[in-house]
N, C-alpha and C positions, 0 to 999 in steps of 0.2 A: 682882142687877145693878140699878144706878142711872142712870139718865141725868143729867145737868147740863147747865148750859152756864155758858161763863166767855168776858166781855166783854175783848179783847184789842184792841189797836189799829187790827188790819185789821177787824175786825168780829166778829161771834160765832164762837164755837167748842162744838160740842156734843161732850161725851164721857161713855163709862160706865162706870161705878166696878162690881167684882166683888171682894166680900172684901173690905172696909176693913179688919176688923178684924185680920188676918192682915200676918205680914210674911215678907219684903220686899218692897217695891214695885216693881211691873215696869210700865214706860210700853211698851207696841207698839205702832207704826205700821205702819198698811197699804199696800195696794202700787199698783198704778198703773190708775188707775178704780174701784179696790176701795173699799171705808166698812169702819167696825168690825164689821159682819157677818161679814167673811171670815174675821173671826180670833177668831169667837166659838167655835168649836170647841175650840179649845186653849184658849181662857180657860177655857172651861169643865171641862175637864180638869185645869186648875191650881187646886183649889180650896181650896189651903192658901197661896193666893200673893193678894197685894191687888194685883189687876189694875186698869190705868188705859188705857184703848182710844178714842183720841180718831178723829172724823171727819177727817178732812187737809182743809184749807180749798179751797174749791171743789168738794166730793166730798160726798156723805151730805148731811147737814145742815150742815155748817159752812159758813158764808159763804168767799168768793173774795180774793182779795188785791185791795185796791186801789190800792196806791201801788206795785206792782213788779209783774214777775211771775213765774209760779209755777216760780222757778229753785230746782233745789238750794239755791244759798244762802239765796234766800229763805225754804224748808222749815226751814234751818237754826234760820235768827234766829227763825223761831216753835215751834221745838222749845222752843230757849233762853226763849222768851217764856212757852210755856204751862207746862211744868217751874217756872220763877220763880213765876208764881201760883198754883200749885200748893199751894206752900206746906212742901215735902213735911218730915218728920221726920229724912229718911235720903236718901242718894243711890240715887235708882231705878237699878235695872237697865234697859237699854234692849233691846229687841226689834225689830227689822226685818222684812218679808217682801219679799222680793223688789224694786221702786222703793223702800219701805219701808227695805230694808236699805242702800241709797246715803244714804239720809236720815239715818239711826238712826247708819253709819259715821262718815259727813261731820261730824254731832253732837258725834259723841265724838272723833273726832280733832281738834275748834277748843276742844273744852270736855273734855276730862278730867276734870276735880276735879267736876264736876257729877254724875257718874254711878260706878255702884260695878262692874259689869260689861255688857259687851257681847253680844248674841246675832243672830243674822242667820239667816233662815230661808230657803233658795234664792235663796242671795245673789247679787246682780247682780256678779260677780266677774272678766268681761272686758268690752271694748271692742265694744257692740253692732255697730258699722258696722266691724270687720273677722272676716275668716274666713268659715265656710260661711253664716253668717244675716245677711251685709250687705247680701245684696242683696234678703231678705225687709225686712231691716231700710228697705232705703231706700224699696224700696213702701210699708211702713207709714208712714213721714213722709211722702210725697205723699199718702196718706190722707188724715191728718191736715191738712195743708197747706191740701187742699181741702174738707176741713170747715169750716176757720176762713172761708176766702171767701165759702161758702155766703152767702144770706140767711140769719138764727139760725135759723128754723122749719123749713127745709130741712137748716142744715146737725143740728142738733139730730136729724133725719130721717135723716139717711146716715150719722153716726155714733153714731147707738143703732138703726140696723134690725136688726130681729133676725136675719135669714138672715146676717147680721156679726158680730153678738155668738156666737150660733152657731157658726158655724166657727172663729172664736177658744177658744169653749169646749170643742169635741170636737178642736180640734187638743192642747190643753193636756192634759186627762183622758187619761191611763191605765189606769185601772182597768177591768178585764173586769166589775166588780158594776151588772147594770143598774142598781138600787135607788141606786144611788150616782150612777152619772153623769146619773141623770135628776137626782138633787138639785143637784150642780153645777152641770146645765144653768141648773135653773130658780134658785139663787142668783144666776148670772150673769144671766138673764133678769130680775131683781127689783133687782140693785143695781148691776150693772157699767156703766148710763147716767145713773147719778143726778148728774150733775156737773152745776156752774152753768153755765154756756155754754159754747160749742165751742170760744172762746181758753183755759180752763181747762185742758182735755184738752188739748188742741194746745200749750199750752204747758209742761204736763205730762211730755206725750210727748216733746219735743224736751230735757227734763230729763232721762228715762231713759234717754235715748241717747247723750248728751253725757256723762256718767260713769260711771261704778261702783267700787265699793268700792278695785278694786287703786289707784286715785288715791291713796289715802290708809294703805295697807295701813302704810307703813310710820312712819304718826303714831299707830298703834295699840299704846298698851302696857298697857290695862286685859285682865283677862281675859277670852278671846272665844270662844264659841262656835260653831262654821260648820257647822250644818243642811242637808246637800244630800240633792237626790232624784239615785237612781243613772240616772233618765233624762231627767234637765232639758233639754230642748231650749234654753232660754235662754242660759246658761252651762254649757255640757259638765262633764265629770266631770275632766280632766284639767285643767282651768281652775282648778277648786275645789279642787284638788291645789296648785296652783301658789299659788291664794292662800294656801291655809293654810301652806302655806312661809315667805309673806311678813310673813306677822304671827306671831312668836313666840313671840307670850304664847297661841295658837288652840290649840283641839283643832277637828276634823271628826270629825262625826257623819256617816256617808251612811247614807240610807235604801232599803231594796230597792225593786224594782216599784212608780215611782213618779218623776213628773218633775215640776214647778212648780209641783206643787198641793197639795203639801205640809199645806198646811193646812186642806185639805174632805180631803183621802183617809187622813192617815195622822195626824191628828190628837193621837191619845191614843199614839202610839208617839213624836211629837217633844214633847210633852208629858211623858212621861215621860226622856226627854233632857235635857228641861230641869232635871227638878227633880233630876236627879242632879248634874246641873252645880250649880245653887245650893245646894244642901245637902252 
């Protein structure tokens, strides 16, 4: 594994290169507060595949937008931006997780000819603000809301305290291995506040909620892969049923004992999904 960075219009972009010399090329984007930490597990279980695992701008190391902000479309035009400097030989496969997977969808259904297959890992697959989690959902934007009011130093404070980051973490984890969900905790504990300021998240936030994938289900005609855990609290099981109806070219993969987190608990089993899909 390589780090880089590459000078793009809003500012720097850090990413890390695993397997150059290996093909196909797979771009994955991370998901919402996440950096390319979260999806080092799987990269590293793909080790016959030239992985490219950038920071999402405002998150990790990557610099923040500064001429828009941080909307889906926005993510888009710098999907499309860092992909073009890239350089790439072949058209990457693209990889999603979770806000990831709205990004990586949205991607491919404005830019097709750019990319050669699609994957989505606990795809953001219905409408946050309806059904049983709208009204968690609408708490979590006054969260945020009041994050962004804050003073920075304050709000920087209430949205990375950890009794927060915490119960986001042990509400997500499933897994009964204590050995595990202390890792998650402390993943989350290490990288899930590393964003550039509170309008980043916040407006981050207000991007994940304002779409997902089924938008565009039906601009998708590369082949798609749909990743779900059988207990995603995010997007339920019958949801993920539904989208994989709507995209025709999909298969769905569900994974047992196991809900959003897909990529710290069952790693080397959707890793292995994968590579049957690509080969």
């Amino acid at each position: 594994m390589k780090e880089h960075r590459l000078t793009l219009p809003h500012g720097t972009v850090h990413y890390w290169e695993y397997h150059r010399d290996k093909s196909p090329t797979v771009v994955m984007v991370h998901g919402f507060r996440g950096t390319h930490h979260g999806l080092a597990k799987i990269a590293d279980n793909l080790s016959d595949f030239h992985l490219i695992v950038p920071d999402l701008p405002g998150f990790g190391a990557s610099q923040p937008f500064t001429d828009s902000e941080h909307s889906v479309d926005r993510y888009v035009a710098f999907l499309q931006q860092f992909i073009d400097e890239l350089h790439l030989k072949e058209k990457p496969v693209i990889v999603g997780h979770s806000f990831g997977s709205i990004i990586a969808s949205h991607f491919v259904a404005a830019h097709p000819e750019m990319a050669d297959k699609l994957i989505l890992i606990n795809p953001i697959g219905a409408p946050a603000l309806e059904g049983p989690r709208g009204v968690m959902t609408r708490l979590a934007i006054a969260y945020y809301w009041l994050g962004r009011k804050l003073p920075t130093r304050a709000a920087k404070s209430w949205l990375g305290a950890p009794p927060i980051v915490k119960v986001m973490s042990v509400t997500m984890a499933k897994t009964t291995d204590k050995e595990l969900k202390k890792y998650i905790h402390d993943q989350h504990r290490q990288h899930f506040s590393t964003f550039a300021n509170p309008d980043v998240v916040a407006e981050s936030f207000k991007a994940s909620v304002s779409s997902d994938v089924s938008h565009v289900a039906h601009k998708l005609t590369l082949p798609t892969l749909l990743i779900a855990g059988h207990q995603d609290d995010i997007t339920p099981l019958d949801k993920q049923h539904q989208l994989h109806k709507n995209i025709p070219t999909s298969q769905l993969h569900v994974i047992d004992n196991v809900g959003h987190l897909i990529h710290y608990e069952k790693p080397t089993e959707a890793a292995e999904v994968i590579r049957r899909f690509l080969r």
